[in-house]
C-alpha positions as CSV (number, residue, x, y, z in Angstrom):
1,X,0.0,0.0,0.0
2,X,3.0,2.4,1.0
3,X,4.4,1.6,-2.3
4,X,1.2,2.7,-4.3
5,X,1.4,5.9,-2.4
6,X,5.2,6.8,-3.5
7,X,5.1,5.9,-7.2
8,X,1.4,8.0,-7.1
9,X,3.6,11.2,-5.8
10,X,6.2,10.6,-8.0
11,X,4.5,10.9,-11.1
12,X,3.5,13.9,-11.1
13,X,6.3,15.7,-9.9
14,X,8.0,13.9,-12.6
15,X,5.2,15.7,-15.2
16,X,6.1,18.4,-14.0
17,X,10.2,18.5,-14.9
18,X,8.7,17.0,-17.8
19,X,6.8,20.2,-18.4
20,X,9.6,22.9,-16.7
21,X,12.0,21.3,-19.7
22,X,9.1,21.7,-22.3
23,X,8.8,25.2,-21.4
24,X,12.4,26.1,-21.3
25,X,12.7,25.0,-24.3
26,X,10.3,26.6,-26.2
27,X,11.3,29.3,-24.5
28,X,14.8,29.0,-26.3
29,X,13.6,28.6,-29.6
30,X,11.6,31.7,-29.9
31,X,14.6,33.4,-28.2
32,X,16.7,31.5,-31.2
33,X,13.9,32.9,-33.8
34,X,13.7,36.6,-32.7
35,X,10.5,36.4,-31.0
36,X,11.9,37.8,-28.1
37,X,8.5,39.2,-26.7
38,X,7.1,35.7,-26.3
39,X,10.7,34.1,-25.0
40,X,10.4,36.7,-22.2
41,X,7.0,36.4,-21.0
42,X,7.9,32.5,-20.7
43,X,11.2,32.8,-18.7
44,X,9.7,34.9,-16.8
45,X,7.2,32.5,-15.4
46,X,9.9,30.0,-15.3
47,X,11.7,32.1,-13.0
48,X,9.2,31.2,-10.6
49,X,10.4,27.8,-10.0
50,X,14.4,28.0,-7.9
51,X,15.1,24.9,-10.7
52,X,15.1,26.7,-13.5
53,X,17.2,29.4,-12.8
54,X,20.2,28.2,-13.6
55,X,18.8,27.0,-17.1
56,X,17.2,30.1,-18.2
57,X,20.2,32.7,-16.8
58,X,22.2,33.1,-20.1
59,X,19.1,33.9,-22.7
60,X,16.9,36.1,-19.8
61,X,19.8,38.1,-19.5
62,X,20.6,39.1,-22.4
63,X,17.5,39.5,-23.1
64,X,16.5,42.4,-20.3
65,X,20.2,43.6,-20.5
66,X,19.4,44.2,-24.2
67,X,16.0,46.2,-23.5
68,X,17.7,47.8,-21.2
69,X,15.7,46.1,-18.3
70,X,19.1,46.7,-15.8
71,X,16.8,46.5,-12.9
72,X,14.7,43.2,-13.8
73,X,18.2,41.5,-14.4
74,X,19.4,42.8,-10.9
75,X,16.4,41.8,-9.2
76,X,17.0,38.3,-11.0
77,X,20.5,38.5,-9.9
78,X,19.8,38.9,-6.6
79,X,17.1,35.8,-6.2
80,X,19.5,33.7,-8.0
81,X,22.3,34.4,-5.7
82,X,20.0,33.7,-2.8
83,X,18.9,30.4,-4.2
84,X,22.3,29.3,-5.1
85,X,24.8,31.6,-3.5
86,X,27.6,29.2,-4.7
87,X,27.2,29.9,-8.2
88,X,30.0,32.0,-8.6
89,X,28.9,33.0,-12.3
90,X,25.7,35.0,-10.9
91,X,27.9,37.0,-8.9
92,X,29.8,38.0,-11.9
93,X,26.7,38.9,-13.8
94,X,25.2,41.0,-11.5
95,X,28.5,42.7,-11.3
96,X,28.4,42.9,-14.6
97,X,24.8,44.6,-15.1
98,X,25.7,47.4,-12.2
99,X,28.9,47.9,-14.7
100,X,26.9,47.9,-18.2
101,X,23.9,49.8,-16.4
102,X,26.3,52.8,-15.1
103,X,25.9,51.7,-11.6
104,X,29.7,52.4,-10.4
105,X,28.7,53.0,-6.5
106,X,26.8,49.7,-6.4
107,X,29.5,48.1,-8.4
108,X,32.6,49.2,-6.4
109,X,30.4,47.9,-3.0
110,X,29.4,44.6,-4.2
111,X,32.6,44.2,-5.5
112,X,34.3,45.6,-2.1
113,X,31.7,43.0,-0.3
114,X,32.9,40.1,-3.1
115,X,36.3,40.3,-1.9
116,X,35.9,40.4,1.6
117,X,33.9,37.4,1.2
118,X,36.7,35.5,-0.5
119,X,39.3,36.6,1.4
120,X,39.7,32.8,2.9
121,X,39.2,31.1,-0.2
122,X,42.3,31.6,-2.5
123,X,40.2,29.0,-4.8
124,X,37.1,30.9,-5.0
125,X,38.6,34.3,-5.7
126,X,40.4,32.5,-9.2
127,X,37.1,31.3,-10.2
128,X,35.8,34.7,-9.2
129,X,38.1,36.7,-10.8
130,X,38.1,34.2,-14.6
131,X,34.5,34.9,-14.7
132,X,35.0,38.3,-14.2
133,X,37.3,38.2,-17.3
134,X,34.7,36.5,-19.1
135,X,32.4,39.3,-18.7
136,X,35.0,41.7,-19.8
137,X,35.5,43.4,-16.4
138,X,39.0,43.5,-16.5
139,X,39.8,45.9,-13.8
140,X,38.0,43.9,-11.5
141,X,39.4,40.4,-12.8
142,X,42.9,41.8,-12.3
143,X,42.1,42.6,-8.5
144,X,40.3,39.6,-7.6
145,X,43.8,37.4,-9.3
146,X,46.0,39.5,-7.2
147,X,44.0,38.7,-3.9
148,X,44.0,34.9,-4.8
149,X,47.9,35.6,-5.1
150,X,48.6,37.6,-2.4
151,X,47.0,35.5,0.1
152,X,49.1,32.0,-1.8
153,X,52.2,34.4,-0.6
154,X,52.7,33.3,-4.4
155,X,54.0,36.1,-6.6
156,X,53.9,34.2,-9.7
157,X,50.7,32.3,-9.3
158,X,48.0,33.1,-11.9
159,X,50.7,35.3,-14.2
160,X,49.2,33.8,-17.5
161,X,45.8,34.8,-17.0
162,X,46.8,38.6,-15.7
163,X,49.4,38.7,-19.4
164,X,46.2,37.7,-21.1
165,X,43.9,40.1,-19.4
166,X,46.7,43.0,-19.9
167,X,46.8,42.0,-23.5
168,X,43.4,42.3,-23.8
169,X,43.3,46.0,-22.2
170,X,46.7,47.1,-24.1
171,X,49.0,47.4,-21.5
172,X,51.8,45.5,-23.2
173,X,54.4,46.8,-20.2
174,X,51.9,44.7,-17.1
175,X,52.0,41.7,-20.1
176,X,55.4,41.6,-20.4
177,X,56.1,41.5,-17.0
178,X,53.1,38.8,-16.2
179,X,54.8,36.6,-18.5
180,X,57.9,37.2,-17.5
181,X,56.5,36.3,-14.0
182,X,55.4,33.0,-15.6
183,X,59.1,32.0,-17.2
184,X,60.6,32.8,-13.5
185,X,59.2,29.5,-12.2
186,X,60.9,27.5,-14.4
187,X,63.9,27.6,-17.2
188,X,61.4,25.1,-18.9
189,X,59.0,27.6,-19.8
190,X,61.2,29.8,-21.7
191,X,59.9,28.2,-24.8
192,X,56.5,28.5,-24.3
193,X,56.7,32.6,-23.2
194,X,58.9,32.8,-26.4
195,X,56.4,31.4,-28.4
196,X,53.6,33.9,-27.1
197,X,55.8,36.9,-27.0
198,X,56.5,36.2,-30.7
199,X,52.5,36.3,-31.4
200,X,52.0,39.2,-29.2
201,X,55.0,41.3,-29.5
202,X,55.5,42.8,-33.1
203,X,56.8,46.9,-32.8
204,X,60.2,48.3,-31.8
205,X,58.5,49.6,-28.8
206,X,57.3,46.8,-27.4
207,X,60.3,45.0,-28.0
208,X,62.0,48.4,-26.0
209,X,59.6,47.3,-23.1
210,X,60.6,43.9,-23.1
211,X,64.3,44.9,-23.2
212,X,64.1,47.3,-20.2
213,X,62.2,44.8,-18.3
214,X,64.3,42.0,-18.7
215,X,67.9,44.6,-17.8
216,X,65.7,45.6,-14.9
217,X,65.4,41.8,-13.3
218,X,68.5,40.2,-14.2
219,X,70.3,43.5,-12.6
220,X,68.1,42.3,-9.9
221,X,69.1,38.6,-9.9
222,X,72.4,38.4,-12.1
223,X,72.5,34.5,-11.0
224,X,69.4,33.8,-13.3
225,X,70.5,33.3,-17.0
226,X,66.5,32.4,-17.9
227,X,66.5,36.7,-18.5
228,X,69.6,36.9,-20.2
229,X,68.6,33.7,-22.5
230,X,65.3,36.0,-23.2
231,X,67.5,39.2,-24.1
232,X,69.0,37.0,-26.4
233,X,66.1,36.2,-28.2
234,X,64.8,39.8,-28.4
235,X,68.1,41.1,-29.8
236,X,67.8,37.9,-32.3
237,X,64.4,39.1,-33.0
238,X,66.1,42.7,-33.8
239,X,68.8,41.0,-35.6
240,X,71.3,42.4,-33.2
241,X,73.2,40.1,-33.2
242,X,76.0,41.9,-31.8
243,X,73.9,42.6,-28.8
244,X,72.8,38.8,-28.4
245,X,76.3,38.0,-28.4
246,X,77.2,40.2,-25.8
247,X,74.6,38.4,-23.5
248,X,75.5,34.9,-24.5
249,X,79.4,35.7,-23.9
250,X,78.0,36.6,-20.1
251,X,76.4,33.0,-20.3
252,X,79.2,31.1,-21.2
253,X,81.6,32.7,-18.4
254,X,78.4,32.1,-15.8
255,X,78.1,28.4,-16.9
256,X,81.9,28.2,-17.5
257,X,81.1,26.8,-21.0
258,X,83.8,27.0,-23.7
259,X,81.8,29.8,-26.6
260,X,78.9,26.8,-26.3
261,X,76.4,29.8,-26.6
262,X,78.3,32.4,-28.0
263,X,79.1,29.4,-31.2
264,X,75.2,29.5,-31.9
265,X,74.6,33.1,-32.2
266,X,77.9,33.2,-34.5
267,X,76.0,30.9,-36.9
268,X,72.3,32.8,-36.6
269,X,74.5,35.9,-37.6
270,X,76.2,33.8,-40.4
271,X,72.8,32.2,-41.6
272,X,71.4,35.8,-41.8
273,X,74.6,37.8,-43.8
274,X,75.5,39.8,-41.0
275,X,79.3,38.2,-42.0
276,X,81.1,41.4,-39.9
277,X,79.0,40.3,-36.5
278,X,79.8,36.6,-37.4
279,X,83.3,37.3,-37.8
280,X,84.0,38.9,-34.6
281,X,81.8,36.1,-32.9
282,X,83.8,33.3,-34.1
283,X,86.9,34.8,-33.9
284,X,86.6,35.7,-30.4
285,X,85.7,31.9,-29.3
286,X,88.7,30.8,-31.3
287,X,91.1,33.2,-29.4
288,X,89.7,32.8,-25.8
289,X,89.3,29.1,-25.7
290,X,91.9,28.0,-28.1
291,X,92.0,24.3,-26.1
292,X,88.6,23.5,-26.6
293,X,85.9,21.6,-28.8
294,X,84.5,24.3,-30.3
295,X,88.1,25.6,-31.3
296,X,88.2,24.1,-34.8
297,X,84.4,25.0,-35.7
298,X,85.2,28.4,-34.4
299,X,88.0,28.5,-37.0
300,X,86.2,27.7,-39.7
301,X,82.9,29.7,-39.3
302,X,85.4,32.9,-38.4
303,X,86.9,32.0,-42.2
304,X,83.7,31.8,-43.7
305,X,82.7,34.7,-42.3
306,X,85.7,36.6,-43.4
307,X,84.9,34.9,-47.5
308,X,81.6,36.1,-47.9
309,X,82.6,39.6,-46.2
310,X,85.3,39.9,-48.6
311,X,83.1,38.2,-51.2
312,X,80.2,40.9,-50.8
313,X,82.8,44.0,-50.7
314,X,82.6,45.5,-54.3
315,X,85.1,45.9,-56.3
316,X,86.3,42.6,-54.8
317,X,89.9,42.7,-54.4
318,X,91.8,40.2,-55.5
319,X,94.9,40.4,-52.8
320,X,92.3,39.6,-49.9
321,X,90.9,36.9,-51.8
322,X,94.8,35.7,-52.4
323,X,95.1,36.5,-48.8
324,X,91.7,33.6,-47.9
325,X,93.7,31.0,-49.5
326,X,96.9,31.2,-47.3
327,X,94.4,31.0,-44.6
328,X,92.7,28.0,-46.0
329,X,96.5,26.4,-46.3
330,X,96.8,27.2,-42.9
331,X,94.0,25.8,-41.5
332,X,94.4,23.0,-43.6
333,X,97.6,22.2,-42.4
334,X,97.4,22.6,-38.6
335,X,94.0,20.5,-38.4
336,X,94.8,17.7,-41.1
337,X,93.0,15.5,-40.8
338,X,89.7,16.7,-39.4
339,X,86.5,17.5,-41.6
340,X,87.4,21.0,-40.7
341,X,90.6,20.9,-42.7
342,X,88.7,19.1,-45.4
343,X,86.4,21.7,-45.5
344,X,88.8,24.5,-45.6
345,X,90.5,23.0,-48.6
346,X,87.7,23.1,-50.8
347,X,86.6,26.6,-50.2
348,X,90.6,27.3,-51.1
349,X,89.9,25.7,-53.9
350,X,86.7,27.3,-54.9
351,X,88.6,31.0,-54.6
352,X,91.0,29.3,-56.8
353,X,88.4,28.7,-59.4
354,X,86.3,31.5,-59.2
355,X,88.3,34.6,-58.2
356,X,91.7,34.2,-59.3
357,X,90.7,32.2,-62.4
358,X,93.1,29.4,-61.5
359,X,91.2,26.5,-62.6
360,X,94.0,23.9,-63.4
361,X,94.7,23.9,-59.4
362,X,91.6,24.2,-58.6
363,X,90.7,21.2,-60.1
364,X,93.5,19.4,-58.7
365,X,93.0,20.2,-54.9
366,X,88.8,19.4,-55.5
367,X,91.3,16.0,-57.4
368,X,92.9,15.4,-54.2
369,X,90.2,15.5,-52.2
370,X,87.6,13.1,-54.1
371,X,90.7,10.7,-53.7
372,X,91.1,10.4,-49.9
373,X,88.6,8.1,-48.4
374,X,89.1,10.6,-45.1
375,X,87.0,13.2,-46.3
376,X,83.8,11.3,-46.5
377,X,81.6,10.2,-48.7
378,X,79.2,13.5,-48.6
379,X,82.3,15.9,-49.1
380,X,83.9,13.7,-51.9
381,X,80.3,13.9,-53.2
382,X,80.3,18.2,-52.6
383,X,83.9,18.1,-54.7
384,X,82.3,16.3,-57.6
385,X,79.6,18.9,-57.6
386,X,82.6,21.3,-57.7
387,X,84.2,19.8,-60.1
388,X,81.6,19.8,-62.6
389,X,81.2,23.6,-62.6
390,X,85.1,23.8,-62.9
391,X,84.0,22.0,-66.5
392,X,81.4,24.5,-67.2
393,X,84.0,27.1,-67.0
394,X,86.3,25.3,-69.0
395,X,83.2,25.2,-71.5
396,X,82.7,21.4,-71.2
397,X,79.4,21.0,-70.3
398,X,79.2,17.0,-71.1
399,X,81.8,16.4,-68.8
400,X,79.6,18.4,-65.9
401,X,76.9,16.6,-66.0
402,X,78.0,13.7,-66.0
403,X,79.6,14.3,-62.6
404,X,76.3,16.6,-61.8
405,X,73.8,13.0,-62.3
406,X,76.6,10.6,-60.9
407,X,75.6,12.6,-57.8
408,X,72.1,13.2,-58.3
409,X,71.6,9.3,-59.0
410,X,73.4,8.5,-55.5
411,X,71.7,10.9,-53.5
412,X,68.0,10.7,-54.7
413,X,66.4,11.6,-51.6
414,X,68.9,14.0,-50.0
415,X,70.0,17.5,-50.1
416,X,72.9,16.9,-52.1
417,X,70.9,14.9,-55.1
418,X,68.9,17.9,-55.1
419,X,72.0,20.7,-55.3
420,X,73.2,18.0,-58.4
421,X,69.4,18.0,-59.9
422,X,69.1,22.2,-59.8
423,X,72.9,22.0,-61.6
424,X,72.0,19.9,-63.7
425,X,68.7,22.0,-64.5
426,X,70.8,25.7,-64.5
427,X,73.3,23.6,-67.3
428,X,70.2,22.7,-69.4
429,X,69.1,26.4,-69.2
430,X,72.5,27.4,-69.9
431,X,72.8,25.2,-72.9
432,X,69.1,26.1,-74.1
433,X,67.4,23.4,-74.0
434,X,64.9,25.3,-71.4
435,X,62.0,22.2,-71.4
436,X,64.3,19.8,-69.8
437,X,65.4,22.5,-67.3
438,X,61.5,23.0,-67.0
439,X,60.9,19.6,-65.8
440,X,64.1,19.6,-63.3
441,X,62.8,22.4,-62.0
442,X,59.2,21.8,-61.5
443,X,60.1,18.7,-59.8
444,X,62.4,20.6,-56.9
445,X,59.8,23.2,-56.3
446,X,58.6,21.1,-53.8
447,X,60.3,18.3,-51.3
448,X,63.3,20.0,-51.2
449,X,65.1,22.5,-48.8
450,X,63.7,26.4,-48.8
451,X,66.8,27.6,-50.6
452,X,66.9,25.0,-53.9
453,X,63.2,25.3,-54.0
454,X,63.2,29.3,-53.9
455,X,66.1,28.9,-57.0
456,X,64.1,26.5,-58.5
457,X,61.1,28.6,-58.5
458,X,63.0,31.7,-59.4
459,X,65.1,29.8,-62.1
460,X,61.5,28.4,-63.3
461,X,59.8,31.7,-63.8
462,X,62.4,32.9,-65.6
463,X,62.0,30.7,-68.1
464,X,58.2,30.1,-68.4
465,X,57.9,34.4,-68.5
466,X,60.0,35.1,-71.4
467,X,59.6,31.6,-73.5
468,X,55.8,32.2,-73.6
469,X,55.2,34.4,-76.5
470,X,58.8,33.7,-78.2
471,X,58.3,30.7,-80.2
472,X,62.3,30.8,-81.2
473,X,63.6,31.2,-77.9
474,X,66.3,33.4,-79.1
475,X,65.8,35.9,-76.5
476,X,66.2,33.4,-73.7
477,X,68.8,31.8,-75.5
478,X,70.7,35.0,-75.8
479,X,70.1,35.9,-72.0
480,X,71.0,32.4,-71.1
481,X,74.3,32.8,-72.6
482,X,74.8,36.2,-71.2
483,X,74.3,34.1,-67.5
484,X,77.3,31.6,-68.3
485,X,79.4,34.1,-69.3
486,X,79.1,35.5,-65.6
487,X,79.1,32.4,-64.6
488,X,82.6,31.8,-65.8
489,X,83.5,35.4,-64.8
490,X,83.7,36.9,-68.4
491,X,81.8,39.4,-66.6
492,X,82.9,42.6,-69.0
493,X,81.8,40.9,-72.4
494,X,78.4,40.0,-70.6
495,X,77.9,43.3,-69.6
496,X,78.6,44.4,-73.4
497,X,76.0,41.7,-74.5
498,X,73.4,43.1,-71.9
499,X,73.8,46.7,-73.0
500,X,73.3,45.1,-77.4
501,X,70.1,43.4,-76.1
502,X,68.5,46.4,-74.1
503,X,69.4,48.1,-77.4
504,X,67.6,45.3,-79.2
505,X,65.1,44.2,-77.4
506,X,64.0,47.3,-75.2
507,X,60.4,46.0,-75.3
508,X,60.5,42.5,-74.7
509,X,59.6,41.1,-71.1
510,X,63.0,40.1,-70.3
511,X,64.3,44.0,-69.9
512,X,63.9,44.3,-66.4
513,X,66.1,40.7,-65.9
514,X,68.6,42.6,-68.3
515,X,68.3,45.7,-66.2
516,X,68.8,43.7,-62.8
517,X,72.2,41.6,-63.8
518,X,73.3,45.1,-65.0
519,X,72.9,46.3,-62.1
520,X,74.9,43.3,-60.4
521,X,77.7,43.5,-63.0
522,X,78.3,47.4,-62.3
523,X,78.1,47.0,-58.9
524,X,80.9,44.1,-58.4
525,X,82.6,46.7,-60.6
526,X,82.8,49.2,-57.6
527,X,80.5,51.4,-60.3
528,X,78.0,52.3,-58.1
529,X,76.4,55.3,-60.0
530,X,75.6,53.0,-62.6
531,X,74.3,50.1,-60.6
532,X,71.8,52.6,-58.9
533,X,70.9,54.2,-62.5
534,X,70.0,50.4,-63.6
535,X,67.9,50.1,-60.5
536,X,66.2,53.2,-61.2
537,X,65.2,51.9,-64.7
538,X,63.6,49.2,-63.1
539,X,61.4,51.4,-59.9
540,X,60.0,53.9,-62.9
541,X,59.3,51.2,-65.6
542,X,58.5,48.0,-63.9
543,X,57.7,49.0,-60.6
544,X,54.6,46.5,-61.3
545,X,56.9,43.5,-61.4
546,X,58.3,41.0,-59.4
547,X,61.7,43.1,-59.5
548,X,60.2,46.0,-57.7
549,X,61.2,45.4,-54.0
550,X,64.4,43.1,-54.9
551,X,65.5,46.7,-56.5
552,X,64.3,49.1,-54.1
553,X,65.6,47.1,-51.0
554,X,69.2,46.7,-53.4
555,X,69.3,50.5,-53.8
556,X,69.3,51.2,-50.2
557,X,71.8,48.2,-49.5
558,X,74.5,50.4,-52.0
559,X,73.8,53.8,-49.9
560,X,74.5,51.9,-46.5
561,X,77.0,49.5,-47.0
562,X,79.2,50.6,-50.2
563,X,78.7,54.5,-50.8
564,X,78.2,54.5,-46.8
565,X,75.6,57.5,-47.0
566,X,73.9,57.0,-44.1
567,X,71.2,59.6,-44.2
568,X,70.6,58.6,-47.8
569,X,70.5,54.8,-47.1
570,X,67.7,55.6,-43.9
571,X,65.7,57.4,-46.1
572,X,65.6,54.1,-48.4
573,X,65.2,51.9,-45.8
574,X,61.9,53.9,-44.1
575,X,60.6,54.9,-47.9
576,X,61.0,50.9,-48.7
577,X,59.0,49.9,-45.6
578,X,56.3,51.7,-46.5
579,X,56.2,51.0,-50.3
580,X,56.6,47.7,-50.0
581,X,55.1,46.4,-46.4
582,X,54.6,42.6,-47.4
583,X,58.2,41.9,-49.2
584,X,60.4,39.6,-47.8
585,X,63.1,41.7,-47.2
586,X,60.9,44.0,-44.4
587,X,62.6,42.6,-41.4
588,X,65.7,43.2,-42.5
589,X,64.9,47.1,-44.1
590,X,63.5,47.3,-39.9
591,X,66.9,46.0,-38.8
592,X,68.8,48.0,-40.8
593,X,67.2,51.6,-40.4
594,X,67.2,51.0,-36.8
595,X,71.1,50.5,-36.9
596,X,71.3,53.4,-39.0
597,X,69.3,55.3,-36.7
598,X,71.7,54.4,-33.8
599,X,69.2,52.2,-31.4
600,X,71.9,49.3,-31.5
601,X,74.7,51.3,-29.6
602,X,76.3,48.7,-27.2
């Protein structure tokens, strides 16, 4: 009989959820449709029953906030806090209505009463102060985190959550030095910040911020290299790499590592053509730890550094580059028989080959070296790369690629069986027969390293844009020829050649090419006025083309680092930035008007 009784009660309280849930829902769907009038008259009746409270908060509010209704939703507020006073979230959207409603008195006092409240519960005043984020009051987010940390006795606790909410207010200075907060807790982190500094942090005056802030707390704790490893990466960011040096230099003494630190700025600074800062960096590891592993790499990368510095100084004289291969013998000598001295006795041949025209010894130190077993199989594979463009010079271009596919066929998968398969393409070009080059080149466009794909690509569109509408080819042919003639430094009777087709062709969509290796001839030539002038042609006449930026950004490069007029070369540099805001070269047009401008005094 007692049984009979219970299930009688239970069914019709269980109608009635039934019903509550039939009601909220249509409720919601004429809130979904715009029939706002009838979704309001229905949640308020709902609101009647404690249950649904919870269920109906989200759509009721925003439906009286939107009319404007501030004191309905406070009145809703207030019997929903009383009904379930641990719902944090209804605290945070009443504050939230006295905020959006203009209420600052009752705002500041609830929020004053709020606090007081939580003052025991570190927990509570998190969750407190997230949802307060969520309902964009970020004043009152930020003091409700800093109560939850002040009573942790944790300075660092919550740091990720006040960067985010100072991001989202703009005050990059209280980000920086949230996250910064963050990284303190653990070396382990420095990854992370770097990774959200990089998406966050993108002028010079943030990245002046960062800078002062990170001085500020190492001066403050010089025992913590987590700061100094951050500097780094700002002045890599800069491409100061001058100034990153300086801080890993201070790392290596503190860890009493032998240039470990300093060795991989040396190489950033090589990888980016900053060859002075690289030289300096490499030479300094070689002279102060002289006994150590990183001696003979240091050595090497200081000699490199010192090629391509002597190799990008126009005219380029011929003495230094005599000079580099004493230097090469050197090295050669005192670290036979190490990879290193391997190394250095093919870039001593190169110079050899390329700059002093002495191809017969060329050929046989790049000889002696595909002989010795001790080299290893990818450098003996490197010197019969070599080798075959020491035949193209010699105008034996059978003989090159022959070497050139020996390679490629060995090395199918891997970098160097791509270098052979782009030599072997730029020979076909050379040699006109621009449809086989084609299909070389298509294929290492893609799966293959940025560099050979971006000369692939280049090498590609070269061809494909002035073979189009020429159904002889003569005009590529021509221009092809022009290109081994530089190749095999004949580099006067190509620039004679250059100056008969402009004459000839002035019309045709391979000008601005002509105009552009002009440029380069006259510049290697130390004739600067004449490199600009070709430069110029190219800005007024095809300042449409692909050529535009490569010859605006190569204009500025002559005033700064050849004719060394600064104010001219800053005025490049900052007209460049703005002409041409998504070319590759922006970063480095930033770095280098900075420099000009003096920020990167050390």
């Amino acid at each position: 009989m007692f049984r009979k009784i219970l299930i009688h009660l239970f069914i019709p309280f269980n109608l009635i959820i039934a019903q509550q849930h039939d009601q909220i829902q249509l409720a919601n769907e004429y809130y979904q449709q715009g029939e706002l009038e009838k979704a309001q008259i229905l949640y308020e009746e709902l609101t009647e029953n404690p249950y649904n409270l919870q269920l109906i908060a989200n759509n009721y509010l925003t439906l009286l906030k939107s009319s404007g209704a501030y004191d309905d939703a406070e009145k809703f507020l207030q019997h929903a806090i009383k009904t379930f006073p641990s719902n944090l979230q209804f605290h945070a959207s009443l504050a939230a209505v006295y905020d959006e409603s203009g209420e600052t008195e009752k705002l500041n006092k609830f929020i004053n009463e709020l606090r007081k409240q939580s003052r025991s519960n570190p927990f509570q005043l998190g969750i407190l102060a997230q949802y307060m984020a969520n309902e964009q009051l970020y004043n009152e987010a930020i003091l409700f985190f800093k109560d939850s940390r002040e009573i942790r006795n944790n300075p660092t606790v919550h740091a990720l959550e006040l960067a985010s909410i100072y991001r989202m207010v703009n005050d990059k200075s209280a980000m920086i030095e949230e996250y910064l907060n963050y990284a303190s807790d653990s070396p382990n982190r420095l990854s992370y910040i770097k990774n959200l500094l990089q998406s966050f942090i993108h002028e010079e005056e943030e990245l002046d911020e960062l800078e002062s802030t990170l001085i500020r707390k190492m001066q403050d704790d010089p025992d913590d290299t987590k700061f100094a490893e951050l500097l780094i990466w700002v002045e890599l960011q800069r491409k100061n790499f001058y100034g990153a040096f300086i801080q890993a230099r201070a790392i290596d003494k503190r860890n009493e590592r032998p240039g470990d630190r300093t060795m991989s700025i040396g190489r950033i600074a090589l990888e980016n053509q900053a060859y002075e800062d690289a030289e300096e960096i490499f030479g300094y590891v070689a002279v102060t730890y002289p006994n150590s592993r990183n001696y003979q790499y240091a050595r090497r990368f200081w000699m490199e550094a010192k090629e391509e510095k002597i190799k990008n100084t126009y005219p380029i004289n011929q003495e230094e580059i005599r000079e580099l291969t004493n230097q090469y013998q050197q090295l050669y000598t005192e670290l036979y028989p190490s990879q290193t001295a391997f190394d250095a006795l093919r870039s001593k041949a190169l110079l050899h080959a390329f700059y002093l025209d002495e191809i017969d010894l060329a050929a046989r130190l790049l000889n002696q070296l595909v002989d010795n077993p001790r080299a290893g199989i990818q450098l003996i594979s490197k010197s019969k790369l070599d080798l075959g463009d020491i035949y193209l010079l010699k105008g034996e271009p059978w003989e090159a690629t022959l070497l050139y596919s020996q390679v490629e066929k060995a090395y199918k998968s891997h970098q160097l069986g791509y270098d052979a398969k782009l030599r072997n393409a730029r020979l076909h070009y050379f040699t006109g027969n621009f449809a086989l080059a084609k299909g070389h080149l298509d294929i290492l466009k893609k799966n293959t390293t940025r560099e050979i794909s971006n000369d692939a690509i280049a090498l590609g569109m070269l061809i494909t844009d002035n073979t189009a509408l020429d159904t002889t080819d003569a005009v590529m042919q021509e221009f092809a020829n022009i290109e081994l003639l530089i190749f095999q430094n004949k580099k006067a009777e190509a620039n004679d050649r250059l100056t008969k087709m402009l004459n000839q062709y002035m019309h045709h969509s391979i000008t601005d090419e002509i105009y552009w290796l002009k440029s380069k001839l006259e510049l290697e030539a130390g004739n600067y006025d004449a490199a600009i002038n070709h430069l110029d042609q190219i800005l007024t006449g095809y300042s449409y083309d692909i050529l535009a930026d490569d010859a605006a950004f190569k204009k500025a490069e002559i005033f700064d680092f050849h004719i060394k007029d600064v104010e001219q070369a800053k005025s490049l540099y900052q007209q460049f930035l703005i002409d041409y805001p998504g070319s590759m070269y922006v970063a480095e047009a930033r770095k280098r008007f900075r420099r000009l401008r003096g920020d990167f005094i050390n």
